[in-house]
C-alpha positions in Angstrom: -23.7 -7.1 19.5 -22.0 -7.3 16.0 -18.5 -7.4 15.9 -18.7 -5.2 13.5 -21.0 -2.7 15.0 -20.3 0.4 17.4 -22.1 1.1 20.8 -25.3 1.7 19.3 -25.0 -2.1 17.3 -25.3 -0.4 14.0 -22.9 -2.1 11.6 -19.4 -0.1 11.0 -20.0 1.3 8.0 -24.1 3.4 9.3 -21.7 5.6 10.4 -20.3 7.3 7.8 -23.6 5.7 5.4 -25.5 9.1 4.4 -28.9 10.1 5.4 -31.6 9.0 2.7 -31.8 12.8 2.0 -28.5 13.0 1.9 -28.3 10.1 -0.2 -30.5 11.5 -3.0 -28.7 14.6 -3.4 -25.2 12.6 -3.9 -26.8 10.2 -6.3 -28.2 12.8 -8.6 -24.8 14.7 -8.4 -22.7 11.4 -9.2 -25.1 10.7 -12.2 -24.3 14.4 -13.6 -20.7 14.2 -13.0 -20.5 10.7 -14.6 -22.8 12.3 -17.7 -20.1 15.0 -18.1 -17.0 12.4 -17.9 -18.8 10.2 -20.3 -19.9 13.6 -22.8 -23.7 12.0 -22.8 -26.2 14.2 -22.4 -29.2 12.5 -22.2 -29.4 8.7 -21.0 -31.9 6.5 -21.6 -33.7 4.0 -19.3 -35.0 1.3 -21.6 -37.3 -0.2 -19.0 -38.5 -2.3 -21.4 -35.0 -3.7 -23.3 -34.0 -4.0 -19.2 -37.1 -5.8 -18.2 -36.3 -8.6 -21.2 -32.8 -9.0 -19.9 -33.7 -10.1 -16.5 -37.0 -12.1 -17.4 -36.8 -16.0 -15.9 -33.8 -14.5 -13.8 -34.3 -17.0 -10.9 -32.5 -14.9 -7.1 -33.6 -15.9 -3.8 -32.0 -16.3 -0.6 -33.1 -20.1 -0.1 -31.1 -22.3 -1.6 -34.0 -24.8 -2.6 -35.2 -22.0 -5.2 -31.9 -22.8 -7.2 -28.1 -22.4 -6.0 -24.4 -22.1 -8.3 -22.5 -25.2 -8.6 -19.0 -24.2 -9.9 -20.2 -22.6 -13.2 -23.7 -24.2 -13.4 -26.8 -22.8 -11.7 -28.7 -25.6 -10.0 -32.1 -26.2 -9.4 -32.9 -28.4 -6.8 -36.3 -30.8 -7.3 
């Protein structure tokens, strides 16, 4: 078992994490209250802008695709 996990050895924090109905609902209810803090009415996804942000973004869990020396991303060859 996790030491972080209860009897059923879910992690902690599945306990209080909502359902993925649940979930939905508090997503879409965050997004309006954060449109009526910010007065926007209408936002905008920009898939495209957002798509040329991230492009030759190199992630990965294994470090031989690249890893972060101090400030310097490192790829190993």
């Amino acid at each position: 078992m996790n030491p972080g996990s209860d009897r059923s050895g879910l992690p902690g924090w599945f306990s209080t994490h909502p359902s993925p109905e649940d979930r939905v609902v508090a997503v879409r209810k965050e997004a309006r209250d954060w449109q009526e803090k910010m007065g926007v009415r209408e936002l905008k996804v920009n898939r495209d802008v957002y798509l040329r942000h991230i492009d030759g973004l190199v992630y990965g869990d294994d470090p031989r695709q690249g890893y972060v020396d101090e400030e310097h991303f490192t790829i190993r060859t």
